[in-house]
N, C-alpha and C positions, 0 to 999 in steps of 0.2 A: 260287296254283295253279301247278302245275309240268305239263308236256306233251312226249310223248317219240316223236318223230317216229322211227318206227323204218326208212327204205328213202329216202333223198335221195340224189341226184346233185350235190354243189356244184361239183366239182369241173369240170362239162360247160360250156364254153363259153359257155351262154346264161347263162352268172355270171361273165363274167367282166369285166363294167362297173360291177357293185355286189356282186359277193363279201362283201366286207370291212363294207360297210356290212349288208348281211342276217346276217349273224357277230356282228355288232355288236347286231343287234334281235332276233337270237334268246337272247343270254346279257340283256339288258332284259327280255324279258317270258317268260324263265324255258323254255326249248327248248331239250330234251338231241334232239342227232337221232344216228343210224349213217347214215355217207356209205360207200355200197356200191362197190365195185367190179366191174368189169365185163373189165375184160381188166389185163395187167402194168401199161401207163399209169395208169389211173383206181387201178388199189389203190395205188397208189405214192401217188398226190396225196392218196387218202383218207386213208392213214398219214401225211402230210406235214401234213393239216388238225386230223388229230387231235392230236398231237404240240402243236400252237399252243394250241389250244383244250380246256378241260378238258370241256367240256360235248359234245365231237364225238369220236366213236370209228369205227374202219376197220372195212368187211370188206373181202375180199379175196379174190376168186375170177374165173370166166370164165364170162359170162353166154350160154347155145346159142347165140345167132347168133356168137359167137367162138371157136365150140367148134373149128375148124377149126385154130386156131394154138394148140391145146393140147397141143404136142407133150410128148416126153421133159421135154426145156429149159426148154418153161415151164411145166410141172408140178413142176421143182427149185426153179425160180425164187420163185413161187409159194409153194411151203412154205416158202421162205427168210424172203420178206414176209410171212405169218402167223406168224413167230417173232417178229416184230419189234415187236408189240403190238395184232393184229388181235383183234378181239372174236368174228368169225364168218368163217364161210368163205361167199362168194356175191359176186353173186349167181347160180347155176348151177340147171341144171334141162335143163325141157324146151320148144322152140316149135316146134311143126308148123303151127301157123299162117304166118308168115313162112317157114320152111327156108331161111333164110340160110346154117347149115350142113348138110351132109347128116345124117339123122336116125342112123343108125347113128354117127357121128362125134359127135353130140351125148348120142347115149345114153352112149358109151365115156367121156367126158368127163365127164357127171354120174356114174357110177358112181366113176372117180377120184376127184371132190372129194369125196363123201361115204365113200368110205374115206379121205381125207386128212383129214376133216375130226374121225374115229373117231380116229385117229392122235396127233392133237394135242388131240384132248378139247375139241373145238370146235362149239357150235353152226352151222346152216347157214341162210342167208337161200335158200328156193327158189321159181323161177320155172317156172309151167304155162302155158301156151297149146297148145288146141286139140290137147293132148297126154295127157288126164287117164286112160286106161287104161295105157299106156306108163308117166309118170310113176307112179300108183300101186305098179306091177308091177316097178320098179328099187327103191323103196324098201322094198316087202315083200321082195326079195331081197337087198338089203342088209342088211336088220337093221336093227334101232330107232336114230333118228337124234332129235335133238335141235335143233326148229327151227321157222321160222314159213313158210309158202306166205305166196307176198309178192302183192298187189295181186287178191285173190283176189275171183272175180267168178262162182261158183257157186250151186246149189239150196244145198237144206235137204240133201238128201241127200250131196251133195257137201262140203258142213262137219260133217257128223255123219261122214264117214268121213276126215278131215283130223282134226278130232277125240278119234277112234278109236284115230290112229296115235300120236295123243300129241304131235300137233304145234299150233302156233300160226295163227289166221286173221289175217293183216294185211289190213287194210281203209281203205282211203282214198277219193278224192275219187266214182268212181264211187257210193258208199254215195247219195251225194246224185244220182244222174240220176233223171229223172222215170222214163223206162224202167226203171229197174232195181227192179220193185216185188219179184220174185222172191225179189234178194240180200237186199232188206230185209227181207223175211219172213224169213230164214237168220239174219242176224245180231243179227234178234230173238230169236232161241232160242238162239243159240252164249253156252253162259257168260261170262260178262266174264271171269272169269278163263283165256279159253283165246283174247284178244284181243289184238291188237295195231294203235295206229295208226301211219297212214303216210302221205307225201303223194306220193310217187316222183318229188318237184318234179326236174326241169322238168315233168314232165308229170304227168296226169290232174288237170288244176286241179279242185277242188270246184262246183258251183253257188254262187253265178251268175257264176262266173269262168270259165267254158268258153269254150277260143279263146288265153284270153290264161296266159302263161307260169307254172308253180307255183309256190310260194316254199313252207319248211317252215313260215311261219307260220301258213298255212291251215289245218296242222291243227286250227285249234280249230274249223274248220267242220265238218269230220269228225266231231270230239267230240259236236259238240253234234247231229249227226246221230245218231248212236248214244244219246245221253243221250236224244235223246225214241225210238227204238223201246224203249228200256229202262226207261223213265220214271223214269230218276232223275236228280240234278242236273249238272248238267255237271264241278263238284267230286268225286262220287262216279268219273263215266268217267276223268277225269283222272287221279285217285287207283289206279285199278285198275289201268290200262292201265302209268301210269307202273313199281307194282311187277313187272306183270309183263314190261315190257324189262329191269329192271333184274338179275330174279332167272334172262332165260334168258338173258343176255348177260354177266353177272356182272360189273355195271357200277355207279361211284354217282359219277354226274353232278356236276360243281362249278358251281354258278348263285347268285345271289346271294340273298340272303333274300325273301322277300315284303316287300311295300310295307305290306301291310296288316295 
């Protein structure tokens, strides 16, 4: 069974005393992830981690709270490292929750990358918080974009209109909160085929690992959340989920064979 972590950070700090060893247990038990980037730094290391590892691919983009330093320069820059073998463009969007940067600053910002990302024929990793009419309202204005909302934590209503747009639900460790009875009813009905998982290690570890730091091997906790709202085997989520990273990211993972 193969498992395709689609939104990781390895690159962040809190890796950087077992890196190599979790690189090491993700190509064993068969874990293609995309290490996203978030500002010039992190896309550079995630191109740098993909490059080593065949089973680990780059995005590359600037996540709103860094919307501030997305000037001319590093909007050049930027397209420069998505030439260089990035799979998507992210992860960028919206967060009104935090306003780290001003909201008009990060609106101008997400509109950039989603024309850079049209430009270069590039799928986009997108981030919402506490921004869902806003965010909607950039992307009905920009035109059909090609992509997954990443860490997504809405109704039914709100993934029937994700959806809608023709875009991907990525769903991770939150799927498992006892509170989140709401998302699980949502992602009981979102077709598998319009799914995506994700662990966004270091963070939103899965139950009953809340507190302590993410790794992408969790995803199979994830999985196997989803496999029972879907009641089918954890082999069938696995299987689904995997082609469809593979077919929106236009990706084919190098991992070793099964054991079995």
């Amino acid at each position: 069974m193969r498992l395709f972590d689609t939104h990781v950070h390895l690159d962040f700090p809190q890796f950087h005393g077992d890196r190599q060893a979790i690189l090491a247990e993700l190509r064993a038990q068969r874990v293609a992830v995309i290490n996203v980037g978030v500002d010039l730094g992190s896309s550079e290391a995630s191109l740098a981690l993909a490059r080593d590892h065949p089973y680990v691919f780059a995005a590359c983009g600037f996540h709103p709270h860094d919307a501030n330093a997305f000037t001319p320069e590093a909007e050049a820059k930027l397209a420069e490292l998505l030439r260089q073998g990035a799979v998507a463009v992210g992860e960028c969007g919206l967060d009104f929750y935090r306003d780290r940067s001003p909201r008009d600053v990060q609106v101008a910002a997400f509109r950039a990358q989603l024309r850079l990302a049209r430009r270069l024929d590039l799928p986009v990793i997108l981030h919402q918080r506490a921004a869902w009419d806003a965010f909607r309202e950039v992307l009905s204005e920009e035109g059909p974009v090609r992509g997954v909302v990443h860490a997504f934590s809405g109704d039914e209503a709100m993934a029937g209109q994700v959806v809608r747009l023709g875009l991907y639900i990525g769903i991770g460790g939150p799927l498992t909160y006892a509170k989140n009875e709401g998302l699980r009813r949502a992602m009981a009905r979102v077709p598998l085929s319009r799914v995506l998982l994700e662990t966004d290690a270091p963070y939103l570890p899965p139950e009953p690992l809340r507190g302590q730091r993410n790794d992408p091997l969790k995803v199979r906790l994830v999985a196997g959340r989803l496999a029972e709202l879907h009641r089918q085997p954890l082999e069938a989520i696995a299987a689904a989920t995997w082609a469809n990273a593979c077919d929106l990211f236009a990706v084919s993972p190098s991992l070793p064979p099964s054991r079995t």
